[in-house]
C-alpha positions as CSV (number, residue, x, y, z in Angstrom):
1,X,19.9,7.7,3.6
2,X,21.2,6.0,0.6
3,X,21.2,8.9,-2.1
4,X,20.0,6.7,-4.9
5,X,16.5,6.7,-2.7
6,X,15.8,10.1,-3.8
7,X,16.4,10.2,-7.0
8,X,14.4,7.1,-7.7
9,X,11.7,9.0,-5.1
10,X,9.4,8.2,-7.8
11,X,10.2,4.6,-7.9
12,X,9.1,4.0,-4.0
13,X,5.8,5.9,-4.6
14,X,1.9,3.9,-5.2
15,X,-0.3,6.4,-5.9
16,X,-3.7,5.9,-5.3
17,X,-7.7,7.1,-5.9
18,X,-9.4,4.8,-3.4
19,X,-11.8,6.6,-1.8
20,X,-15.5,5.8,-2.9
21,X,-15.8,9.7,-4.0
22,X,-13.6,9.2,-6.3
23,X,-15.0,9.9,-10.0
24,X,-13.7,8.9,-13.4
25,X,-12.5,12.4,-14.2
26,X,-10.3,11.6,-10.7
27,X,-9.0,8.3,-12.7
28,X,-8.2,10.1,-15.5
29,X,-5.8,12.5,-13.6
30,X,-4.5,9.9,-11.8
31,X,-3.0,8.0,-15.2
32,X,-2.1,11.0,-16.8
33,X,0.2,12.1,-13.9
34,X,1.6,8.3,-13.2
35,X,2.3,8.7,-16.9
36,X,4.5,12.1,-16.6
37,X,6.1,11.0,-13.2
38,X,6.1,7.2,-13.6
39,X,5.3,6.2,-10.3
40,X,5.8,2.3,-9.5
41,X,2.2,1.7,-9.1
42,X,-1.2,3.1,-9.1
43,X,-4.2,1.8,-7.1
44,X,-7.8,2.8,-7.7
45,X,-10.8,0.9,-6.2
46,X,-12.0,-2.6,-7.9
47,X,-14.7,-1.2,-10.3
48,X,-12.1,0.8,-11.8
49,X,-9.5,-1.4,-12.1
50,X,-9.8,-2.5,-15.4
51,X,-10.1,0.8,-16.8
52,X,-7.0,1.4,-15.3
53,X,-5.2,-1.5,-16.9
54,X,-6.5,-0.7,-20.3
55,X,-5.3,2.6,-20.1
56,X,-2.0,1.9,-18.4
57,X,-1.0,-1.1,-21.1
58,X,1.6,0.7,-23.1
59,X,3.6,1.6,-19.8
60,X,5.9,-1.3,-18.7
61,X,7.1,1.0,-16.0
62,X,3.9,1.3,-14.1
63,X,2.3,-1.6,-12.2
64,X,-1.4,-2.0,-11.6
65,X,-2.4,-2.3,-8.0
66,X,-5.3,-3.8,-6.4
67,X,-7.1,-3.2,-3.2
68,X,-8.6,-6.6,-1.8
69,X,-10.8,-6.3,1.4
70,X,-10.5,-2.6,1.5
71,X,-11.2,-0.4,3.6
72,X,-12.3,-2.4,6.4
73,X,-11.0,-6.0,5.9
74,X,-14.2,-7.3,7.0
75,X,-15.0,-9.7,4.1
76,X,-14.7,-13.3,4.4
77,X,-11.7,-15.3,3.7
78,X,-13.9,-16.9,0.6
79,X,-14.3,-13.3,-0.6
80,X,-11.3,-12.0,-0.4
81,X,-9.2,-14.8,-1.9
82,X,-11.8,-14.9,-4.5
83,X,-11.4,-10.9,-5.3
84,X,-8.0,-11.2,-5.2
85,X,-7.4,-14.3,-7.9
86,X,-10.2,-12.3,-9.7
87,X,-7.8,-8.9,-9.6
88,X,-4.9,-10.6,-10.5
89,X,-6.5,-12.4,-13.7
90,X,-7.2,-8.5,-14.9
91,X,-3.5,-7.9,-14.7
92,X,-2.6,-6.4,-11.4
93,X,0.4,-7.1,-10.2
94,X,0.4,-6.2,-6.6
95,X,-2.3,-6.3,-4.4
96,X,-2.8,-4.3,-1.2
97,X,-5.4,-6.3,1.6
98,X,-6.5,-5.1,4.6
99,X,-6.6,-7.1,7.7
100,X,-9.4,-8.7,9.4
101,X,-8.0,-6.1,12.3
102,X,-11.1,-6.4,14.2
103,X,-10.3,-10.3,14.5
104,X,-6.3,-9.6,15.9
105,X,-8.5,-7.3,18.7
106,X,-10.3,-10.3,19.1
107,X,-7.3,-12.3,19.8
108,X,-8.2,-14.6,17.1
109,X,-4.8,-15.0,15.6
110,X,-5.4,-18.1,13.4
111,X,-8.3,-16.5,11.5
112,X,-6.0,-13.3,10.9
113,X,-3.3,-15.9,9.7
114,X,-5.5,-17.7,7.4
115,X,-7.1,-15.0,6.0
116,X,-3.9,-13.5,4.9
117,X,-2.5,-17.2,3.6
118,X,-5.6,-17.6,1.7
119,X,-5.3,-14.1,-0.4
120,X,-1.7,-14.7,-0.8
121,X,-2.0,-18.1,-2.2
122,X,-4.8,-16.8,-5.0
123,X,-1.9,-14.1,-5.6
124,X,0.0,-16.9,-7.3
125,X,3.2,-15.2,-6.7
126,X,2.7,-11.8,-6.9
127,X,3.6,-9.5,-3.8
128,X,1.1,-8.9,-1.6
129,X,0.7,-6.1,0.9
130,X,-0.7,-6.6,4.0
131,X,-2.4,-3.1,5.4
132,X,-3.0,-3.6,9.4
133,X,-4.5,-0.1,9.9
134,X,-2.1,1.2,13.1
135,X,-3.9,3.8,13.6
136,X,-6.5,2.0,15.7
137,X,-3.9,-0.8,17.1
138,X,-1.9,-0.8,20.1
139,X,1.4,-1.3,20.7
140,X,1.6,-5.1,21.1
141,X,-1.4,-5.1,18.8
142,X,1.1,-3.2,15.6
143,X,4.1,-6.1,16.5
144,X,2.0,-8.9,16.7
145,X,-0.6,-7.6,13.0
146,X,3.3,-7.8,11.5
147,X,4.2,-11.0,12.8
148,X,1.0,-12.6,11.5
149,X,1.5,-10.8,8.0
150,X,5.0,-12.6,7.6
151,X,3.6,-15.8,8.6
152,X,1.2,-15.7,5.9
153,X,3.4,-14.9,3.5
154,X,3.0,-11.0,2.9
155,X,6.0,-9.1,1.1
156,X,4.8,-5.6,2.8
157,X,2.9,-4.7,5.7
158,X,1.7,-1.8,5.0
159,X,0.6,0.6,7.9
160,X,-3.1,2.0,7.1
161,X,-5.8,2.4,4.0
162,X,-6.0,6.2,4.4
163,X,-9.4,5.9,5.7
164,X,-8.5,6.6,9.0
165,X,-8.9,9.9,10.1
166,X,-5.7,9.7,12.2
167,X,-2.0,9.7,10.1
168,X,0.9,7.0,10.1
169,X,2.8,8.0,12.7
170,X,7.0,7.8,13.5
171,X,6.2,5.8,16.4
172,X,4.0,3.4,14.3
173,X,6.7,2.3,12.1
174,X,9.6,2.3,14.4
175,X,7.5,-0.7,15.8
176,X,6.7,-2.1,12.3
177,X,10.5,-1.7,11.7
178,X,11.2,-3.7,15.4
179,X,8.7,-6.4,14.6
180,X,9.7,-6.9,10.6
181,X,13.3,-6.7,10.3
182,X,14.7,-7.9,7.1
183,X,12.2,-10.3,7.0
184,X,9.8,-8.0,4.8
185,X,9.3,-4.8,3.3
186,X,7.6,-1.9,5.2
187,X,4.8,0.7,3.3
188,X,4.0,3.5,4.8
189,X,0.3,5.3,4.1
190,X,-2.1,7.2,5.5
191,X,-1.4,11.3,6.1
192,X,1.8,11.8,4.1
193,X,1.6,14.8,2.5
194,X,5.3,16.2,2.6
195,X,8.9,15.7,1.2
196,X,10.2,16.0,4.9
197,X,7.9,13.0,6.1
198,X,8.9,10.9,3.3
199,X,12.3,11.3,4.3
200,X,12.1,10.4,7.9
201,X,10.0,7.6,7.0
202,X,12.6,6.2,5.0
203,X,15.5,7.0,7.5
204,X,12.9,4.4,9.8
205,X,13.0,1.6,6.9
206,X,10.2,2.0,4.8
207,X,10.2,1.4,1.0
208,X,7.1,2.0,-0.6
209,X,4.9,4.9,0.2
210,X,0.9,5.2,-0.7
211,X,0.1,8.8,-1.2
212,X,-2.9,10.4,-2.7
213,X,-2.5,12.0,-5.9
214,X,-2.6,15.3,-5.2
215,X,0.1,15.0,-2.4
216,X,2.2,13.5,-4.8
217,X,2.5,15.7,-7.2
218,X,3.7,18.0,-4.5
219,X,6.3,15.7,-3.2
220,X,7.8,15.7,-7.0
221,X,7.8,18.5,-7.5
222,X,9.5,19.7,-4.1
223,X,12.1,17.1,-4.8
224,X,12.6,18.4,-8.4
225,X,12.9,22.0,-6.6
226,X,16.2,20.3,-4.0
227,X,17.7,18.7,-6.9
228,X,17.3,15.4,-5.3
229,X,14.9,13.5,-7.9
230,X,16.8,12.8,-11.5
C-alpha cells in the first residue's frame, strides 16, 4: 500500500448521516467532526442538504455530497435526474445514486444505462457515484452493474447504501476491481467499521470509503494511535 494512503486516511473517507432516523442534533455532530478531521466529503439525506452547505461554506476542504435515488434507486429516470441537477444547484459537488438494481435483475440493461446517463448528464460535470448495492447481486450481476456504471459515465461505483443489512464484502470488490480496472474509481460502503478493513479494502483498489460517523471517528483515531495518519 502506498504509504501516503494512510496518512491522507482522512482524505479517502465520505462520511455520512443517511439513514431516515437521523436527527438534526445527528447533523450537527456530523459537521463538527468533518470539521476537526476534514474528511473529503459529507453526505446527509436531501432535506438536510442545505443545512449542511450553509454550515460547511467556510471549509474549502470539505465537499458536500448528495444522495440521488437513495436507498432503493427506484425513482424514475425524470426524478432522479431532476433531484440530481436540483442537488447540484445547492452546491454539492459529488453525488452518490443508487441503481435501478431491481431493473439489472430484470435484465433490463438499457433502462439501467439510461438511468445512470440521465443523472450524470444533470451532474454537469461533477463526479458521480454509482452505488449498485452488492450485497443483493450475484456474481455476474456485480460485473455486469460496473460495466453499465462506466458506460454511463460514472467516476465511482460504489458498492452499497448501508441499508443493507449484509456488509461489503472482500469478494465483492475483488469483482468490482476485475470488472472496473483503471477505467473508474471504486468506493467501498456498507459495514466498515475498522482500521484493518479499510486497509485490505484498499490493498483490493478502492479509494473512497462511506463510513458512518461514529465508525469514523474510531478509524481516526486508531490510525492516530499507529502513527499512520499525519
Amino acid at each position: 500500500m502506498n504509504p501516503d494512503f494512510l496518512r491522507n486516511l482522512n482524505r479517502h473517507i465520505d462520511i455520512s448521516c443517511v439513514h431516515s432516523t437521523h436527527t438534526l442534533s445527528d447533523i450537527n455532530d456530523m459537521i463538527s467532526i468533518s470539521k476537526k478531521y476534514q474528511f473529503i466529503s459529507v453526505f446527509a439525506m436531501p432535506c438536510y442538504t442545505p443545512y449542511l452547505i450553509s454550515q460547511l461554506k467556510e471549509e474549502p476542504l470539505i465537499n458536500v455530497g448528495g444522495v440521488v435515488g437513495f436507498p432503493t434507486g427506484c425513482d424514475t429516470i425524470a426524478s432522479k435526474a431532476a433531484q440530481a441537477k436540483e442537488l447540484v444547484n445547492m452546491g454539492c459537488k459529488e453525488l452518490d445514486m443508487v441503481m435501478a438494481y431491481g431493473l439489472l435483475k430484470s435484465k433490463d440493461y438499457n433502462y439501467v444505462s439510461e438511468d445512470i446517463k440521465a443523472v450524470v448528464s444533470a451532474c454537469n460535470g461533477h463526479p458521480v457515484k454509482v452505488i449498485i448495492e452488492t450485497s443483493y447481486l450475484n456474481d455476474y450481476e456485480i460485473s455486469k452493474a460496473c460495466e453499465l456504471a462506466i458506460q454511463g459515465g460514472a467516476s465511482f461505483v460504489k458498492s452499497g447504501t448501508g441499508w443493507s443489512p449484509n456488509p461489503t464484502t472482500v469478494h465483492a470488490i475483488k469483482i468490482m476491481k476485475e470488472a472496473v480496472g483503471e477505467r473508474a474509481l471504486i468506493k467501498a460502503a456498507g459495514g466498515i467499521r475498522t482500521l484493518s478493513a479499510v486497509k485490505e479494502l484498499a490493498e483490493l483498489g478502492c479509494e473512497r470509503f462511506g463510513i458512518g460517523v461514529a465508525s469514523a471517528v474510531l478509524i481516526m483515531n486508531e490510525a492516530k494511535g499507529l502513527n499512520t495518519f499525519s
